[in-house]
C-alpha positions in Angstrom: 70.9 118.2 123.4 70.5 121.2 121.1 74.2 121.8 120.7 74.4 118.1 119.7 75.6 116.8 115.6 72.3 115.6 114.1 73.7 112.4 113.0 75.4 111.8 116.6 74.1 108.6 118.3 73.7 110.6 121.6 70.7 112.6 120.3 69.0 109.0 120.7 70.5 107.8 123.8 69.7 110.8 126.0 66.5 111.4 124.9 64.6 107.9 125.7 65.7 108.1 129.7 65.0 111.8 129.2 61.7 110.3 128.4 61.7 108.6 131.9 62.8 110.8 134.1 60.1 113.1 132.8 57.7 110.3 133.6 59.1 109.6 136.8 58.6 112.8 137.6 55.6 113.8 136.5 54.3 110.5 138.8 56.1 112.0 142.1 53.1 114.2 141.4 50.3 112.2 141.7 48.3 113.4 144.9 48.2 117.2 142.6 47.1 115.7 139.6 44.6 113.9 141.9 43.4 117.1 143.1 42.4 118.2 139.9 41.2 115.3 139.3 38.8 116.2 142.0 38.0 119.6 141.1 37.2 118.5 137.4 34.5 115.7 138.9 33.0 118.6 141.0 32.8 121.2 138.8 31.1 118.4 136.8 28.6 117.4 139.0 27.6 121.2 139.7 27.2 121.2 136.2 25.2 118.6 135.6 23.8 117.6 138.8 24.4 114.4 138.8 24.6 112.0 141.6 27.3 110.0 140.6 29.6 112.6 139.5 28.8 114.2 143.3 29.8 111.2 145.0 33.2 110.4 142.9 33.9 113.8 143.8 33.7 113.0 147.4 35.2 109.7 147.1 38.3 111.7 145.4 38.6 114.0 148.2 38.2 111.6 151.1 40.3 108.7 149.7 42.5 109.9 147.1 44.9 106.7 147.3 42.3 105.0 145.7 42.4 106.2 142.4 46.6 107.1 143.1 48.0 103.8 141.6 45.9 104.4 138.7 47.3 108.4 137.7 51.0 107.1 138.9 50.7 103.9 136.3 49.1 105.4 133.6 51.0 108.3 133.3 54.7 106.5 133.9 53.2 104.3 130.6 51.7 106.8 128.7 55.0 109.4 128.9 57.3 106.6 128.5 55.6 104.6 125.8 54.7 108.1 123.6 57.8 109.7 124.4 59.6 106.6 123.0 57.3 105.9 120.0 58.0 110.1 118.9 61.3 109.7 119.5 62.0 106.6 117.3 59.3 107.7 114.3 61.5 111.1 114.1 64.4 109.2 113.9 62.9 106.6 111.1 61.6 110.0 109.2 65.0 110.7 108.4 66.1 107.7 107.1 68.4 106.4 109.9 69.8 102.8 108.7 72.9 102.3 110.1 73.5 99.1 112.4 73.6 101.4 115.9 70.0 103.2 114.6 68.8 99.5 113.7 69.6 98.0 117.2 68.5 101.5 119.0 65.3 101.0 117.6 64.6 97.4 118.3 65.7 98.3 121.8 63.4 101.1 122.0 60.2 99.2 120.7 61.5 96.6 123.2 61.0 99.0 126.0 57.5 99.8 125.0 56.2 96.9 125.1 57.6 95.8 128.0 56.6 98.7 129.8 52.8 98.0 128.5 52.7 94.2 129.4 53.8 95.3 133.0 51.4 98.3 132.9 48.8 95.8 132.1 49.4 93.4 134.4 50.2 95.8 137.8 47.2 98.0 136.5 44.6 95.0 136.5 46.0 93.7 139.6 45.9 96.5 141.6 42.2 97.6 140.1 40.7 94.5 140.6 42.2 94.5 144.5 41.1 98.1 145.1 37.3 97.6 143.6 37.1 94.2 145.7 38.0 95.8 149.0 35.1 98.5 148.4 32.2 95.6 148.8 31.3 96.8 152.2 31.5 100.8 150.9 29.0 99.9 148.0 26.9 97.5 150.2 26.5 100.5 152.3 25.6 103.0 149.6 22.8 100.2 148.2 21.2 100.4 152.0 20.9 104.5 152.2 19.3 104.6 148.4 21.9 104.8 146.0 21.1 101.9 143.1 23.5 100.0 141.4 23.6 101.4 138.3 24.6 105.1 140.5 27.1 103.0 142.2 28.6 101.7 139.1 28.5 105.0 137.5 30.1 106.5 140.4 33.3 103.9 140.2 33.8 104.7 136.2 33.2 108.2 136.6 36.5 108.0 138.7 38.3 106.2 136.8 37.8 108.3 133.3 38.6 111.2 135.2 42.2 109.5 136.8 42.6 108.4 133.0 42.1 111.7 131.8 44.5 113.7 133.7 46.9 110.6 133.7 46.9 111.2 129.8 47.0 114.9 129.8 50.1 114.1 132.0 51.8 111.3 130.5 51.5 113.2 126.6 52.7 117.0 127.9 56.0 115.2 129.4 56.0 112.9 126.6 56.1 116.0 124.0 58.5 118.4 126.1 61.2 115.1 126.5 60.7 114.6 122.6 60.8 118.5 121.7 64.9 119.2 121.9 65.3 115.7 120.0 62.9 117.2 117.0 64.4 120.1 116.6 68.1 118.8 116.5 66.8 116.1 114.1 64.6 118.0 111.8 64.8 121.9 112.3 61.2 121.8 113.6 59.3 121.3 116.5 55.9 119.7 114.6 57.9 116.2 114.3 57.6 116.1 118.5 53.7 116.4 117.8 52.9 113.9 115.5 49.8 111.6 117.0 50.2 108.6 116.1 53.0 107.7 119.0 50.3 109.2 121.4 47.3 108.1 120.0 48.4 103.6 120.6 49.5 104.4 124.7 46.7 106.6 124.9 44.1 104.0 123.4 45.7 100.9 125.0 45.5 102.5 128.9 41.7 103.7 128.4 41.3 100.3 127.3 43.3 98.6 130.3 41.8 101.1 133.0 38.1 101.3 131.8 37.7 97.8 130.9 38.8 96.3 134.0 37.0 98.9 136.2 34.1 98.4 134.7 33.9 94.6 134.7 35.6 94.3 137.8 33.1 96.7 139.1 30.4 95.4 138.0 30.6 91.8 139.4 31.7 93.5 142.8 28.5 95.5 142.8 25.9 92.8 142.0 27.7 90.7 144.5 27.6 93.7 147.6 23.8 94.3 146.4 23.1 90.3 146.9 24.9 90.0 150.2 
């Protein structure tokens, strides 16, 4: 990549599957970013000693498969979707308007959204069928003294921390796939860093992930508690 012309096309083409197979990657590592997932909940519950915190934490490390689909999606979106969005704002910064930049760049705003409309759907699917299936687990937890509102804490708290490694994740291979193409482009590496492209994936899965969890948790909970 760095021995590549500037103005050659290639620059472009390699770098958004670079941006894949980074994310691909990084997702064939999901149980270890799970794991730190787990040590980041219970050095947080030591911390602050709460009880919901404690038993994500234990949830994490008895079931990690749970929480798996969520670190493998949102990262593959995140580092695809940012590493994309980088790629093709460094390549509008220096005024690329021929008719193969034109059509690279529709393509490449194509891929992002299509990516996020199937993000969006497999995430909320797979969510909403995980959190169902644990009615009997939260029933259970209601019947040796933990409330609802602990339950429903507990179920979010897991979920924010699976977000949050999912988008430390997703933006560090995102930035290293975007890095080579920055500096052939514009001499620099700062054009690879620029937040807007991370900022819209970033905001879109916390909104996807958090949102459904917690509604999705929510009725699951008050209907466990009435049964």
């Amino acid at each position: 990549m760095l021995a590549l012309d500037p103005t050659d096309i290639l620059t472009t083409a390699l770098t958004g599957p670079g941006c894949v197979l980074v994310a691909v990657g990084l997702c064939v590592l999901a149980p270890e970013l799970i794991t730190l997932v787990n040590l980041t909940l219970r050095a947080f519950g030591r911390t602050h000693a709460a009880a919901s915190s404690h038993l994500a934490a234990i949830n994490l490390s008895v079931a990690p498969d749970r929480v798996r689909p969520t670190v493998t999606f949102l990262t593959l979106f995140i580092g695809i979707a940012a590493g994309t969005l980088s790629m093709q704002g460094i390549e509008n910064s220096v005024g690329t308007t021929d008719s193969d930049g034109q059509v690279l760049a529709s393509v490449n705003y194509l891929v992002v959204a299509l990516i996020a409309a199937f993000m969006a759907i497999a995430l909320t699917n797979n969510l909403v069928a995980s959190i169902t299936q644990r009615r009997t687990e939260f029933a259970t937890m209601s019947l040796i003294g933990s409330t609802g509102a602990q339950t429903h804490r507990m179920l979010v708290q897991e979920m924010v921390a699976a977000t949050a490694v999912s988008i430390v994740a997703g933006s560090l291979g995102a930035f290293a796939a975007v890095l080579p193409f920055a500096i052939v482009k514009t001499g620099s590496a700062l054009p690879a860093a620029a937040p807007l492209p991370y900022v819209i994936p970033v905001i879109a899965g916390i909104a996807v992930t958090l949102g459904v969890s917690h509604l999705a948790g929510r009725r699951v909970i008050r209907a466990a508690l009435a049964g």
